[in-house]
C-alpha positions in Angstrom: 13.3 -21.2 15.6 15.4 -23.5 13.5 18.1 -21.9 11.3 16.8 -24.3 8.4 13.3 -22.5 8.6 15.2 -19.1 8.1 16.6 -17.8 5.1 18.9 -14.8 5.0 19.9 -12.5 2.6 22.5 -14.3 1.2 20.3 -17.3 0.7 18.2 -15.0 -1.9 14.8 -16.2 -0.7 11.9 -16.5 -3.4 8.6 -14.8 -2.5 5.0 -15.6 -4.1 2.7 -12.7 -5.2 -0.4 -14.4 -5.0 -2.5 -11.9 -6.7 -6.0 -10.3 -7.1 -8.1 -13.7 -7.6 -7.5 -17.7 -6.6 -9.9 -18.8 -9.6 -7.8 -19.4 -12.6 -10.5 -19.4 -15.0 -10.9 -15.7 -14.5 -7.4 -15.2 -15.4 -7.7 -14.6 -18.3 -10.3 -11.6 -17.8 -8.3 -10.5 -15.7 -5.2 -10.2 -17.8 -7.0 -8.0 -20.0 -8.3 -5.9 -17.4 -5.0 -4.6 -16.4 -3.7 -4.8 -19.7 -6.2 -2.1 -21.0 -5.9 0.0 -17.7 -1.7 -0.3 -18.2 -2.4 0.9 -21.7 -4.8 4.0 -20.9 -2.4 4.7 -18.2 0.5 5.0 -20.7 -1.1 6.6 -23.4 -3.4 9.2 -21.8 -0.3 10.4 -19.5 1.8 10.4 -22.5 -0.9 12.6 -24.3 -0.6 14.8 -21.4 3.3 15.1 -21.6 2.8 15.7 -25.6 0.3 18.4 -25.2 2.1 20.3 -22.5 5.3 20.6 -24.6 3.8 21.0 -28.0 1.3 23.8 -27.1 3.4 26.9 -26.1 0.7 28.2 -23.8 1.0 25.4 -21.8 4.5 26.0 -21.0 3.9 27.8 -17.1 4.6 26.2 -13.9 1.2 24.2 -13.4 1.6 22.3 -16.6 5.6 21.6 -15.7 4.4 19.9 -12.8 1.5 17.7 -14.4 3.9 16.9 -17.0 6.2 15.4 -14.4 3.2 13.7 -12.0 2.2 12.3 -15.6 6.0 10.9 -15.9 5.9 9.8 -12.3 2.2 8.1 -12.9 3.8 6.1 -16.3 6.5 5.0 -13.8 4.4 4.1 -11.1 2.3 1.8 -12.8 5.2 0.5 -15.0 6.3 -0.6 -11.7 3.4 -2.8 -10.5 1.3 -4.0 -13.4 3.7 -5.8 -16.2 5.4 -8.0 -13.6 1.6 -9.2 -12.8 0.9 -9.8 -16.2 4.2 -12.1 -16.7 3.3 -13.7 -13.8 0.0 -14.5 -15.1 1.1 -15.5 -18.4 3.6 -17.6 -16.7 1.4 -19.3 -15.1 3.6 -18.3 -11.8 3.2 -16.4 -8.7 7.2 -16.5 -7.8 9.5 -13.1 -7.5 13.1 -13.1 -6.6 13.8 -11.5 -4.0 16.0 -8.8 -5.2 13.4 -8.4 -7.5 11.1 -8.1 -4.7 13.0 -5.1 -3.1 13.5 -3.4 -6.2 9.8 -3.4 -7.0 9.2 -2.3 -3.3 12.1 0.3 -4.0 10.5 1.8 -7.1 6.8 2.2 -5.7 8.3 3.7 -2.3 10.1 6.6 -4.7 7.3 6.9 -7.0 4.7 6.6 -4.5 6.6 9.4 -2.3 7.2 11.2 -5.6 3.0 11.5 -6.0 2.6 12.7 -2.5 5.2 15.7 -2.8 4.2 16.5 -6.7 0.9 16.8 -5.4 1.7 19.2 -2.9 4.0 21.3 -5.0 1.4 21.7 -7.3 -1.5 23.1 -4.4 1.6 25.0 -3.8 1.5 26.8 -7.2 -1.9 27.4 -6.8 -1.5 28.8 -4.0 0.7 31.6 -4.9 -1.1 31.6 -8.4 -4.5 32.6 -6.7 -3.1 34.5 -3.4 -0.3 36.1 -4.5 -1.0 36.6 -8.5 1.4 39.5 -8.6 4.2 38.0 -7.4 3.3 34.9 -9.2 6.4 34.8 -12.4 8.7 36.2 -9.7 8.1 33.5 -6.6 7.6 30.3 -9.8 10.7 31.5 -11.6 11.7 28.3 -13.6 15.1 27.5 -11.3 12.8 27.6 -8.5 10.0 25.1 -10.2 12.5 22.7 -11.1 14.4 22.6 -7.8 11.1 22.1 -6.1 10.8 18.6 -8.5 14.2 17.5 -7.5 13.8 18.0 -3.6 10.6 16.2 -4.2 12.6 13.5 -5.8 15.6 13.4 -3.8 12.9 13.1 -0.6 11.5 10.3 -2.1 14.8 8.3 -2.9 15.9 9.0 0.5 12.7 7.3 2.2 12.5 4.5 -0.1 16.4 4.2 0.7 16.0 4.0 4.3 13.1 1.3 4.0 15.4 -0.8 1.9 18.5 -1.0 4.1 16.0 -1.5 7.1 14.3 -5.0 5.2 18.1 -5.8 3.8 19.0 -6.6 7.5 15.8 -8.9 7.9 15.5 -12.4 7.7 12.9 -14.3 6.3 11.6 -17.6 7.5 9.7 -20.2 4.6 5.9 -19.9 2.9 6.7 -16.2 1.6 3.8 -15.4 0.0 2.8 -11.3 -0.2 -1.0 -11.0 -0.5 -1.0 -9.0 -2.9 -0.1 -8.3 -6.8 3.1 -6.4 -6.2 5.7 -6.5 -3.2 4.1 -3.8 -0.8 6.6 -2.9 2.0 3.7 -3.7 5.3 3.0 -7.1 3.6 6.9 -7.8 3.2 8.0 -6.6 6.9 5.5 -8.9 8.2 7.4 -12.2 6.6 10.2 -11.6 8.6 11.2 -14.1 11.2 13.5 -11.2 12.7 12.7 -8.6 15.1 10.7 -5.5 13.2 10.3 -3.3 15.7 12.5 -1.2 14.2 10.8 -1.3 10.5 7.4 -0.9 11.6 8.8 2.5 14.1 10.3 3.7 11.0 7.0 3.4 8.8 5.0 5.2 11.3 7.6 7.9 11.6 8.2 8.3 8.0 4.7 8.7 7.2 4.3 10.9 9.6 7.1 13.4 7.9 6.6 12.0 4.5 3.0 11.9 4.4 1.6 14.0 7.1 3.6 17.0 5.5 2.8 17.2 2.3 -0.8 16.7 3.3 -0.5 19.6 5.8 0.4 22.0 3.1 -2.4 20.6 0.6 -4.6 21.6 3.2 -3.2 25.0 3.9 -2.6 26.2 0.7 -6.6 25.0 -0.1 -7.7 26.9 3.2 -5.9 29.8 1.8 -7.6 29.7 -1.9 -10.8 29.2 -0.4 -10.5 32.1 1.6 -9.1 34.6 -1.2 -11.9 33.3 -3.7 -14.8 33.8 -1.8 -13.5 37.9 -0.9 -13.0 38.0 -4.9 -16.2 40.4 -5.8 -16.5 39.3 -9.2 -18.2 35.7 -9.9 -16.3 35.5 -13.5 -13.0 35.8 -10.9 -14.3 33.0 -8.5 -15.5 30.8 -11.8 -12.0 30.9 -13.0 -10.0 30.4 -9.4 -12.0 27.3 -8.7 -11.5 26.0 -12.5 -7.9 26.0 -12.5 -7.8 24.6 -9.1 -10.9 22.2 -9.4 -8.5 19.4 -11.8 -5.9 19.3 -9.0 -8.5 19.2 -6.1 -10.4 16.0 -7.6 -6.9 14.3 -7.9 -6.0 14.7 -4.5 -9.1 13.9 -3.5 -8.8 10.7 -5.7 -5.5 9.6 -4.6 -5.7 10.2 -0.8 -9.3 9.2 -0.8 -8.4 5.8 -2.1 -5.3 5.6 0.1 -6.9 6.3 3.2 -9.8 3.8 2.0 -7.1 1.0 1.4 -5.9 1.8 5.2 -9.2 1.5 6.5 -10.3 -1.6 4.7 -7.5 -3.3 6.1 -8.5 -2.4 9.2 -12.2 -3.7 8.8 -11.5 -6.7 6.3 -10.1 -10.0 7.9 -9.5 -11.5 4.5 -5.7 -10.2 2.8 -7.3 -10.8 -0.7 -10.3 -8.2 -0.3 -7.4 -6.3 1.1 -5.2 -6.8 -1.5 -8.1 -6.1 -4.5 -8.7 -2.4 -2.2 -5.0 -1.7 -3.0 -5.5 -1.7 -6.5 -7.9 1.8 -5.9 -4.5 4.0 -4.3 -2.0 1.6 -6.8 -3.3 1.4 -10.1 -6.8 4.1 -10.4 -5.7 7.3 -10.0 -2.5 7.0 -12.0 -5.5 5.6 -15.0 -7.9 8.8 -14.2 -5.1 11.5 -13.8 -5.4 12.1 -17.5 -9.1 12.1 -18.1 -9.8 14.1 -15.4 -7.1 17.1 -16.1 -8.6 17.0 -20.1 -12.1 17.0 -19.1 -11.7 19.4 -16.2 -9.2 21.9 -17.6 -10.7 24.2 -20.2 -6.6 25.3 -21.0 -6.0 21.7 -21.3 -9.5 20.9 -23.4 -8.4 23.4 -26.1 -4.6 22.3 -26.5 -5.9 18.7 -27.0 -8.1 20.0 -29.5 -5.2 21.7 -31.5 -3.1 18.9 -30.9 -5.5 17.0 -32.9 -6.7 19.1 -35.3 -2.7 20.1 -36.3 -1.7 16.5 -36.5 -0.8 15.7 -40.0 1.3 19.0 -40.1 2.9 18.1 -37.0 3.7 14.8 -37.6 
């Protein structure tokens, strides 16, 4: 290939998000579309944050993790949606391509930061339900918060390792990403270099990264389902499956929608129908988080209520 079709990393190659829609009449629309779900995203995990430190009975192990996959969900979206909107607004579809690899950086860690938050918190549940008398003992609060920052420092670490792995690519001309954020698959597969290497690394790491996690989601839930079900009262069973029922439908949410986005891309020829699945794993569950740990959560239900109701003194 000709060294003028290639550009390096020193050349700082611009790449072109081309979006969710070619029609620029629906622009518009859709501007305010993400706009509203960015803003629901921001407030109803920041209510969530609010409420778990203002209300003192909130202030156990399962509401210190919600109030960090709330953080995480802020950051997540913070990540993807605003640099769309410029873009539309803009009228441009251009990122730099350090800002390219940052985006790509950010949702690696807070993508990774989901997976492991999520299974911290069947964790919890776990030892809440199963082991309920050695529960303040096992979630001491040294132990709850190191659990947050290995989940943190595992996600840095495999966002790193994706980003010196695409840093040694280089990138031949026409670098448009089919999609409205730069996703690490859609990125690798620009580069005029060998990717052997990247695309090994993906698999591996999401075998660890991902496969993991999952596999102790799944064993903590076979574990609950097993201790409810010998639980002789119903009022006991009612109250198991409630506190576990708000986590449950978002890892069925997110996981469900990833996995969906994986198989879609398997079955869709066209990037852009591919590209419109990604926004049900990128941009959905971080919106529905909120309502569905209010509405689900009778603990959570009544501290929004007093939240409300003891507003004027609060403020």
């Amino acid at each position: 290939m000709n060294n003028m079709e290639k550009s390096n990393q020193t050349d700082f190659p611009v790449f072109l998000l081309l979006g969710l829609i070619e029609d620029t009449r629906l622009q518009p629309i859709l501007v305010s579309v993400f706009f509203s779900i960015y803003l629901v995203t921001i407030l109803g995990n920041l209510l969530i944050i609010l409420i778990s430190i203002y209300d003192s009975h909130l202030h156990t192990p399962m509401y210190l993790f919600l109030s960090n996959l709330s953080l995480n969900d802020i950051c997540l979206s913070t990540s993807t949606i605003p640099k769309m909107l410029a873009n539309i607004k803009e009228n441009s579809q251009s990122i730099t391509y350090k800002g390219c690899l940052t985006q790509m950086s950010f949702v690696l860690i807070f993508g990774g930061m989901e997976n492991c938050l999520l299974a911290v918190m069947a964790y919890d549940r776990y030892i809440a339900i199963c082991h309920p008398l050695r529960y303040t003992v096992i979630m001491e609060p040294c132990f709850c918060v190191l659990l947050i920052l290995l989940s943190l420092i595992i996600s840095v670490v495999d966002s790193l390792m994706h980003s010196l792995m695409v840093l040694r690519l280089s990138f031949c001309k026409h670098l448009e990403i089919s999609n409205f954020f730069c996703e690490l698959p859609q990125i690798i597969k620009l580069a005029c270099s060998d990717i052997l290497i990247d695309n090994i690394l993906i698999y591996l790491s999401s075998c660890i990264f991902i496969g993991i996690p999952i596999s102790g989601i799944v064993f903590s839930y076979v574990h609950i389902i097993s201790s409810v079900l010998r639980m002789a009262s119903s009022e006991g069973k009612y109250k198991a499956f409630s506190t576990c029922g708000s986590h449950l439908s978002v890892v069925s949410l997110f996981y469900g929608t990833g996995f969906g986005v994986y198989i879609t891309s398997i079955i869709m020829d066209s990037s852009r129908k591919t590209a419109v699945a990604s926004v049900m794993y990128s941009v959905v569950p971080q919106m529905l988080n909120p309502f569905i740990y209010s509405l689900r959560n009778r603990d959570m239900k009544e501290a929004v209520r007093k939240f409300f109701s003891g507003m004027p003194s609060f403020l």
